[in-house]
Each structure stands twice: as structure tokens, then as C-alpha cells.
Wavefront OBJ file of the C-alpha trace (Angstrom):
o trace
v 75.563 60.941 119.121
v 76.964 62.648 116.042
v 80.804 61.649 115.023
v 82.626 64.981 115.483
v 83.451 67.026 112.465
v 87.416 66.191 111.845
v 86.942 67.908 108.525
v 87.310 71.203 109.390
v 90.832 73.155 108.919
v 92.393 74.368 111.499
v 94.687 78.191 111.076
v 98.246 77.438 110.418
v 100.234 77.998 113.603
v 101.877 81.263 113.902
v 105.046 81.840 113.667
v 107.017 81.722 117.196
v 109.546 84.528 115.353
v 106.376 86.897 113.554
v 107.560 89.710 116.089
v 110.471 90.303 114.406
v 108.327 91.039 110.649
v 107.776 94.489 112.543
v 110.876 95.843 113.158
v 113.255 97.862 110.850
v 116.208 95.824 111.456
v 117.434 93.479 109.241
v 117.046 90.128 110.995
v 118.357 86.722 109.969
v 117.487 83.366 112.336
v 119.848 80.121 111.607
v 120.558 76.713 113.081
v 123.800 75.164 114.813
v 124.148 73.995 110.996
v 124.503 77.608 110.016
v 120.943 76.756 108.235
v 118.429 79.744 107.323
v 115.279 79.343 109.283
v 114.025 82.473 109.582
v 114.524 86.437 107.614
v 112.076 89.348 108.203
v 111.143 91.455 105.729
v 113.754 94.186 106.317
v 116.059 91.617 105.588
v 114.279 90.510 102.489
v 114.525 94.202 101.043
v 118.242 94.621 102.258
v 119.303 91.585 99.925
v 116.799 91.767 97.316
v 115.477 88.544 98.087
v 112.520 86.254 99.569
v 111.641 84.142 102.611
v 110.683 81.294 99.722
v 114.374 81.805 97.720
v 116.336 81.414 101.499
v 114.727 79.025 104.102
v 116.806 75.361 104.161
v 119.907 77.352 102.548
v 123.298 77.730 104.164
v 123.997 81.445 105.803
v 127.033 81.073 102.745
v 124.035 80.896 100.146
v 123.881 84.650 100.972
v 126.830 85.848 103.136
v 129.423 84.038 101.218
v 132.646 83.045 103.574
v 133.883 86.651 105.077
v 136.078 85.580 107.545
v 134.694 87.424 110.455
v 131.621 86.307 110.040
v 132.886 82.576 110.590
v 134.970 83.830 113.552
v 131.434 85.361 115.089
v 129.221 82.582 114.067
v 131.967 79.862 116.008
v 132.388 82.741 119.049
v 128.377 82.693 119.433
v 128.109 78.767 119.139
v 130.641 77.532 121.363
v 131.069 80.414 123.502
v 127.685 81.727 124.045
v 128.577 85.328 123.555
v 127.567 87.889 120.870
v 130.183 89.576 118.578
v 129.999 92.829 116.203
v 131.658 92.532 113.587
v 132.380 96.081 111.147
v 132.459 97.056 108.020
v 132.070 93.297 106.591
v 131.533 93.410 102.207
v 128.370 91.082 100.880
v 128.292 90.374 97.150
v 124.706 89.911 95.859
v 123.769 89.405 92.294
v 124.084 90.232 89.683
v 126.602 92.951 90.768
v 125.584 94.994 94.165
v 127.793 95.146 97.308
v 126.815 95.971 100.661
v 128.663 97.039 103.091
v 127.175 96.121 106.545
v 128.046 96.369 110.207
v 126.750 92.446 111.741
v 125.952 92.029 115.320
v 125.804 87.670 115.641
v 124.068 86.544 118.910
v 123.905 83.709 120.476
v 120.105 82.130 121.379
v 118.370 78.905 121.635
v 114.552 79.289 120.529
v 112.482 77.141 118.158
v 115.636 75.312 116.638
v 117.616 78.666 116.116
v 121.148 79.077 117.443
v 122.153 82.348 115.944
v 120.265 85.762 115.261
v 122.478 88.374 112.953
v 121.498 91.830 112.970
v 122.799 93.607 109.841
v 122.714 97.674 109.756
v 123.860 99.349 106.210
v 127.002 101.640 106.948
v 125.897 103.989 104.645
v 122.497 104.112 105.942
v 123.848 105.203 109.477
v 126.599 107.368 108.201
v 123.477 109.311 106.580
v 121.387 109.201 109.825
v 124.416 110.394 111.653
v 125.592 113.550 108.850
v 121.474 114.517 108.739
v 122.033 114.825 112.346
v 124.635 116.825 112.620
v 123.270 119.284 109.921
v 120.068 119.420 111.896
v 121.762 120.435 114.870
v 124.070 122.828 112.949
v 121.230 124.465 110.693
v 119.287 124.472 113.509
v 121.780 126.736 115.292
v 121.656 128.789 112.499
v 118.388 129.348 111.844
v 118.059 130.560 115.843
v 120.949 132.797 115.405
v 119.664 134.656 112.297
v 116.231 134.752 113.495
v 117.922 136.632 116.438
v 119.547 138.898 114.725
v 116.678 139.820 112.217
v 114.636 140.928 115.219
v 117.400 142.568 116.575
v 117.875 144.647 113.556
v 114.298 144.944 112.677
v 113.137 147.362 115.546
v 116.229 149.593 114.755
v 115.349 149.720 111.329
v 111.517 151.128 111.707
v 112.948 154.389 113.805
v 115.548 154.671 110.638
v 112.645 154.807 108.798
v 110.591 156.791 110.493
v 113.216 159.333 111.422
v 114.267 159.262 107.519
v 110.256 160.335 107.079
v 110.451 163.126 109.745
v 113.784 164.682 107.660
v 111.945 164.228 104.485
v 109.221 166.399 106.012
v 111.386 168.970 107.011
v 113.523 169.333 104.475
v 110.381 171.002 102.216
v 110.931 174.559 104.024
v 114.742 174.284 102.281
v 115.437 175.989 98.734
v 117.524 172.853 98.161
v 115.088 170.238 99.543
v 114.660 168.102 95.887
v 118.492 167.200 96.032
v 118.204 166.443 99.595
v 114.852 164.114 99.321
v 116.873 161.681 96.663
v 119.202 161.019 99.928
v 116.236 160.090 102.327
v 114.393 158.593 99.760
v 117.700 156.448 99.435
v 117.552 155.735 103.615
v 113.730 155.126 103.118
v 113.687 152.699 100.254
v 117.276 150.694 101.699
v 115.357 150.669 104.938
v 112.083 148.983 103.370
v 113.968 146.250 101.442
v 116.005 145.386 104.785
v 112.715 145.388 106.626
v 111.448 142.841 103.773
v 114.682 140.649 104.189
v 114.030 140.333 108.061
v 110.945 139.460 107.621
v 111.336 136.454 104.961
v 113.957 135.683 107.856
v 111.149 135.333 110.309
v 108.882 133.831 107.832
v 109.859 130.091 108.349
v 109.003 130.164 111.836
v 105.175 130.568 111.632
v 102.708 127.876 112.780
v 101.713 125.685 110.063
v 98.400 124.787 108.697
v 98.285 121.691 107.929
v 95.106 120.019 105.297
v 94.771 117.414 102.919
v 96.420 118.775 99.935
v 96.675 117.165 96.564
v 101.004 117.605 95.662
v 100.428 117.418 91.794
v 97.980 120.374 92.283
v 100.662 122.732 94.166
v 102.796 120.959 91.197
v 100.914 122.916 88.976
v 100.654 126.249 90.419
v 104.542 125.756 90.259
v 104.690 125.077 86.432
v 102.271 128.440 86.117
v 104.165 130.994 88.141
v 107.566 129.905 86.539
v 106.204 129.877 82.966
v 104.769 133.452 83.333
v 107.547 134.755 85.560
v 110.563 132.769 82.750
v 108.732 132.199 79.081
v 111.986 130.534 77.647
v 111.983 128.188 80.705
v 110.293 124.757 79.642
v 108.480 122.821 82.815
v 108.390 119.113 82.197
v 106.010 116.398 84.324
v 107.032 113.493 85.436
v 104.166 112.581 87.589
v 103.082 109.359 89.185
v 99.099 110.093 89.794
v 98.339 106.736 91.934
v 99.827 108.516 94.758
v 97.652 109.421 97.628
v 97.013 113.082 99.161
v 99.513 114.805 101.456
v 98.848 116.069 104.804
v 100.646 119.267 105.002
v 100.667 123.059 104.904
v 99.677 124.018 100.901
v 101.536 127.553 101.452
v 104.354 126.968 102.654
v 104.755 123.356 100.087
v 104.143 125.531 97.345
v 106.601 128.324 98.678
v 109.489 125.442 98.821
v 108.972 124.150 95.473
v 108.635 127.819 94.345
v 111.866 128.522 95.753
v 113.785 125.550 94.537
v 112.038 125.767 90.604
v 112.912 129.743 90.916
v 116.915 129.108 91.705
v 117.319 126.401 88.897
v 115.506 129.150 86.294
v 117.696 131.840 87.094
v 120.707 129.508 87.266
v 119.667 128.772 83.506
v 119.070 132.620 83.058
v 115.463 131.737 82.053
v 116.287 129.080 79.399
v 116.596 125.622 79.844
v 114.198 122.648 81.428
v 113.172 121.925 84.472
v 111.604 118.687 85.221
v 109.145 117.874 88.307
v 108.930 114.225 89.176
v 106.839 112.089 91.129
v 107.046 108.673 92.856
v 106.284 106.687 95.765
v 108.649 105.538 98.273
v 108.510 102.493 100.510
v 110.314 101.657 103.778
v 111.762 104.937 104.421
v 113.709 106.193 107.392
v 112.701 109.845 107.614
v 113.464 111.670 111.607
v 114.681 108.899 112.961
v 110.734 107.079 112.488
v 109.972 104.629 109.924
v 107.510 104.772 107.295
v 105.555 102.146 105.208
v 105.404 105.076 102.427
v 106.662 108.153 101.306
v 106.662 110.780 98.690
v 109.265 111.330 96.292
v 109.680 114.577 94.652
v 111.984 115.466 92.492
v 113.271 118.925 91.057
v 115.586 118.473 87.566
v 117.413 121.266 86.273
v 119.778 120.765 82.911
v 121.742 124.259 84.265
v 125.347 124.738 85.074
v 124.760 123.335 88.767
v 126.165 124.477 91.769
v 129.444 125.787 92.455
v 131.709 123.422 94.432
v 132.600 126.037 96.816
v 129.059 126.356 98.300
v 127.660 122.932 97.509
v 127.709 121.215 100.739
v 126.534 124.711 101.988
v 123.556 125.500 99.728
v 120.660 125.205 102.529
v 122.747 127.452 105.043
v 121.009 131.052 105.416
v 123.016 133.549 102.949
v 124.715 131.699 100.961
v 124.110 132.130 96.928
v 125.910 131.705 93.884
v 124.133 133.996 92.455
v 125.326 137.664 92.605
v 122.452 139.839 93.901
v 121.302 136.674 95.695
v 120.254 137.111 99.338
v 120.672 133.169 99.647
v 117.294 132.377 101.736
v 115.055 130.442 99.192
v 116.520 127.026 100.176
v 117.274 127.866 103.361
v 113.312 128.413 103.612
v 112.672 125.752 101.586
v 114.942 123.247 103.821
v 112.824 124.739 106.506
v 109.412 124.058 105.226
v 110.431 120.215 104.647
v 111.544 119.737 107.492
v 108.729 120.997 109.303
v 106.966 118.355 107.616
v 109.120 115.888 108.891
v 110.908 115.107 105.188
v 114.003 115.447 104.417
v 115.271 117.824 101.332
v 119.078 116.746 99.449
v 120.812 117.724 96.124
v 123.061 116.008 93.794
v 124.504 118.469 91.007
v 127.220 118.661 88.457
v 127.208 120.640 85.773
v 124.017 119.728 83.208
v 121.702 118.189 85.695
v 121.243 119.416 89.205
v 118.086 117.368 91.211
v 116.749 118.150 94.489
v 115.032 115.196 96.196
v 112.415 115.842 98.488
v 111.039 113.064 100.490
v 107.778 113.478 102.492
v 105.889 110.769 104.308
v 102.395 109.724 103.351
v 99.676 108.844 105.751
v 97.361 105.836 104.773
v 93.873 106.084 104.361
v 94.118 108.999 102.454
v 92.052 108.924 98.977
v 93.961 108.953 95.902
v 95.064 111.941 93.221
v 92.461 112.348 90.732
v 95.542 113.126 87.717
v 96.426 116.026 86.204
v 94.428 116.852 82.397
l 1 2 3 4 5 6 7 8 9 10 11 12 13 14 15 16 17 18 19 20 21 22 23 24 25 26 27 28 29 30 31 32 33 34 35 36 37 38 39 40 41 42 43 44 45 46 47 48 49 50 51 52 53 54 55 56 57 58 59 60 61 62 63 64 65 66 67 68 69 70 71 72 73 74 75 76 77 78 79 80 81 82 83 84 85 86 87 88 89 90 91 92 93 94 95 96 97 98 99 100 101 102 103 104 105 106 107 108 109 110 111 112 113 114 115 116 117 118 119 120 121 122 123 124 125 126 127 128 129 130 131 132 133 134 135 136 137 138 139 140 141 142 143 144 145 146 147 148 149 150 151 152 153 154 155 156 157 158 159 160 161 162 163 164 165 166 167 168 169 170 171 172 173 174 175 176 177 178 179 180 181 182 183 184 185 186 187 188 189 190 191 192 193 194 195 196 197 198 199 200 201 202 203 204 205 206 207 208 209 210 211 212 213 214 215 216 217 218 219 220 221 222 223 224 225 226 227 228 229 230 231 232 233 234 235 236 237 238 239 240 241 242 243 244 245 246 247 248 249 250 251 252 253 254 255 256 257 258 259 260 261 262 263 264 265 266 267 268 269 270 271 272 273 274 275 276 277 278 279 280 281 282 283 284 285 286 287 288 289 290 291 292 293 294 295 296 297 298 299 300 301 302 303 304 305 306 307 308 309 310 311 312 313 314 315 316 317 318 319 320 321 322 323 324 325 326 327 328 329 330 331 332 333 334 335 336 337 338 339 340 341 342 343 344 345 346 347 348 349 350 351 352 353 354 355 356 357 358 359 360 361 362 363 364 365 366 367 368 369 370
């Protein structure tokens, strides 16, 4: 009988804590010893550093000493409880602080004593605002839709009874003078008809296909060029990124909308840049995702007046006079619906709106713009 083969290599045992590489939490696994035996990848990103640089080091490697922390670490050894502990300042190299809420249980699996669950501050302070301004825009966009269709039907019989006048006022010696007033009522009546409608607008189903972003990029960069000549369009583009599953329209209306504010902020000269990159490990409704889009609208105008700043996206609000302040609003409306996210950071000589947009995998890759 053949000697067995003993030669053959066997997989390396998983690891009894590999559930935790897919969560979003920031997860750290250490011994009675306070020891590092185990960090997912959440928790590699949050501190900027690896599995390899950690494992066998003291939690103080990459804590430090807060005080707290010692006072949940003892609580969850000797007392078998878990503690939250708030607010609690991390100093990484070479000069970055987080601040970080810790939640320090108490377990006893493979070795392990102690898991800490860290959660950025900031991070749910955003989460929590974007909430809120969901639920407030939201509200906002229900109430104005409202109200557009109330005032809509009213003003088609304006209109039309503005029509009928007109009509009759031809058997009058003194009709001419009188047609400039319902042509006044006629054309007022048209261009309130036309706001309702873009009111209504951001409500329609989308049609979502595989759409190539640096293509709707360019039909962008066209329409402002031939609509503001002393307006100069910069790329920025990063062309390994993969196609975008969304509505072409209504993505090219929101760019539209956001390029055609920062031109006539600049009162048709100045630059505008559009920018392109991927993101990775992104947070965007409440679901996470592997990888997103980053786009980026850069203006070198004035920027945006403090007193409407934190109240750009809401429906009628402009700082421009003659403005009917829906272009954002729209545009915050048409992200959204593709479950991104749209923010702004301005101050006077650079004003960038940030769109983020999640990407589905699988999909083939930009061909680059000539």
C-alpha cells in the first residue's frame, strides 16, 4: 500500500473573527494584556494603518493613555460590563486627531478579552444634520409642489380669460392701448405657468441607463461656453472610472444648473473647473459603498452670501436678483434621487460643490475624453 501523501498543503485556517472584515464599524479585538489581536479593515482606514503595523502591539501603541479609556478597559475586565465612553481625542501621526465616541465590551473568544467599537463624531454629526435637512427639504419640496398645482389651474383660466378680452377688445376704437394690458396678463401668466412647471419638474420618474459622467461632462463644458464665451471650463478628469447608472437628463440638468449659477455669479468671466475622482468606503443614505463618484464643481467667483449659505438648496432662495432660486434646489433633487449626496464649501474666490454618487461594479470602464 502506498505511504499517504503528507506533502500536500493544507488552506490556512480561517480566521474565527473574519465576520467582522464586513462590517462598517471600526472594530478593534485585544487580550487581558491590553494586546492587539485583531482590527478590521474599517479600523485600518479610520487610523491610517495596517493589520501587519498593529498585531502583538499594546492598545497604547495606538490609543495612547486617555484616561477613560483605561477606566473602560479595567470596568470591562474585572467587571464584565461594557462602557461608552464620549468624545475621547486620538493623536495619530504625523499630526491628525480624531475625535471618537468608544463603546469597550467585555468578551472571551479566541484569546480576546475586549472588543472597542469606535464611531467618528463628526461622521455621525453629518449623518444626523443630512437627516434633518432631508426631512426638512423634503417638507419643502411637498409644500411647493402643492402650491404650484394649486396655482397652476388658476393660472390657465387667467390666461384664457386674458385671450377671450383680447378678442373682444378688437370691436373698440381704443383696442391697441388696451391689448398691451392683456398682452401684459398673457405673457406674466405664461412665465408663471413655466415657473410651476420647473416646480413640478423634479418629481418625474427617472430613467435610469448606463451613462458615461465625463460624456454629460462635456455637454456641460459646450452649453456654458456657447451660452458665457468669457467663461473658461477647465477638466479635471479621472478617466479609469467606471460608467454610472443613472438618469442622463436629469445628471446633465444638475450639473447644468450648478455650472450655470457659478457663471452668472462671475457675470460670465472667470473659471470653472469640473473634477473627477473615485471614492472608496463611502456612507451615502445611510448604506455603505465599496465605491463612489466624486464630482466636483470649482468656481473662482465671489461665492455665496453668508446670509443664504446654509440655505442655498432650499426652493427660492437666490442671491442673485432676478433669480427664481430653483436650479439647486432641482439639482439637490436630482442627486438625491440617485441616492448621492450634493454639499458646498464657499468663500469668496473659490466656491466647490461636491457631488458624490455611488458606482455599481461590473460596470465597463470610461473610454477618456480626446
Amino acid at each position: 500500500m502506498a505511504a499517504p501523501d503528507t506533502s500536500r498543503k493544507h488552506p490556512a485556517p480561517q480566521s474565527p473573527f473574519s465576520g467582522l472584515d464586513l462590517i462598517s464599524s471600526s472594530v478593534i479585538l485585544a487580550d487581558a494584556r491590553l494586546i492587539i489581536r485583531y482590527i478590521n479593515p474599517a479600523a485600518e482606514n479610520l487610523f491610517a494603518a495596517s493589520q501587519r503595523q498593529l498585531l502583538g502591539r499594546p492598545l497604547s501603541y495606538l490609543l495612547g493613555e486617555p484616561s477613560e479609556l483605561a477606566m473602560a478597559f479595567d470596568s470591562a475586565l474585572h467587571n464584565d460590563c461594557s462602557y461608552t465612553s464620549h468624545n475621547v481625542t486620538i493623536k495619530r501621526p504625523p499630526d491628525v486627531t480624531l475625535h471618537l465616541d468608544c463603546t469597550v465590551s467585555s468578551i472571551d473568544a479566541g484569546g480576546t478579552r475586549l472588543l472597542l467599537e469606535f464611531r467618528p463624531i463628526e461622521q455621525q454629526l453629518k449623518v444626523a444634520r443630512e437627516e434633518r435637512l432631508l426631512e426638512q427639504q423634503q417638507a419643502n419640496r411637498e409644500l411647493i409642489r402643492n402650491l404650484a398645482h394649486e396655482i397652476k389651474n388658476p393660472l390657465g383660466g387667467i390666461r384664457g380669460s386674458a385671450q377671450l378680452l383680447e378678442h373682444e377688445l378688437r370691436m373698440l376704437d381704443n383696442a391697441p392701448q388696451l391689448k398691451e394690458y392683456t398682452q401684459v396678463i398673457i405673457e406674466e401668466s405664461d412665465r408663471l405657468q413655466d415657473l410651476m412647471q420647473r416646480l413640478l419638474s423634479s418629481h418625474r420618474m427617472m430613467q435610469p441607463t448606463l451613462v458615461n459622467v465625463h460624456e454629460i461632462l462635456e455637454r456641460v463644458r459646450r452649453l456654458i461656453h456657447a451660452e458665457y464665451a468669457g467663461v473658461n471650463v477647465q477638466r479635471d478628469y479621472d478617466t479609469s472610472l467606471p460608467d454610472l447608472t443613472g438618469d442622463r437628463e436629469q445628471l446633465i440638468q444638475a450639473i447644468l444648473n450648478i455650472a450655470r449659477n457659478a457663471a452668472q455669479a462671475m457675470n460670465g468671466k472667470g473659471e470653472i473647473v469640473f473634477r473627477t475622482r473615485a471614492a472608496r468606503q463611502v456612507t451615502l443614505a445611510k448604506r455603505r459603498y465599496h465605491l463612489a463618484m466624486e464630482l466636483q464643481v470649482i468656481d473662482n467667483g465671489p461665492g455665496i452670501p453668508d446670509m443664504i449659505r446654509d440655505k442655498i438648496f432650499y426652493p427660492l432662495v437666490s442671491g442673485r436678483e432676478g433669480g427664481t432660486g430653483l436650479g439647486l434646489t432641482l439639482a439637490q433633487s436630482f442627486v438625491h434621487q440617485h441616492h448621492g449626496t450634493i454639499e458646498v464649501d464657499s468663500h469668496p474666490g473659490r466656491t466647490c460643490f461636491t457631488i458624490l454618487l455611488p458606482l455599481k461594479q461590473g460596470n465597463h470602464k470610461n473610454e477618456g475624453i480626446k
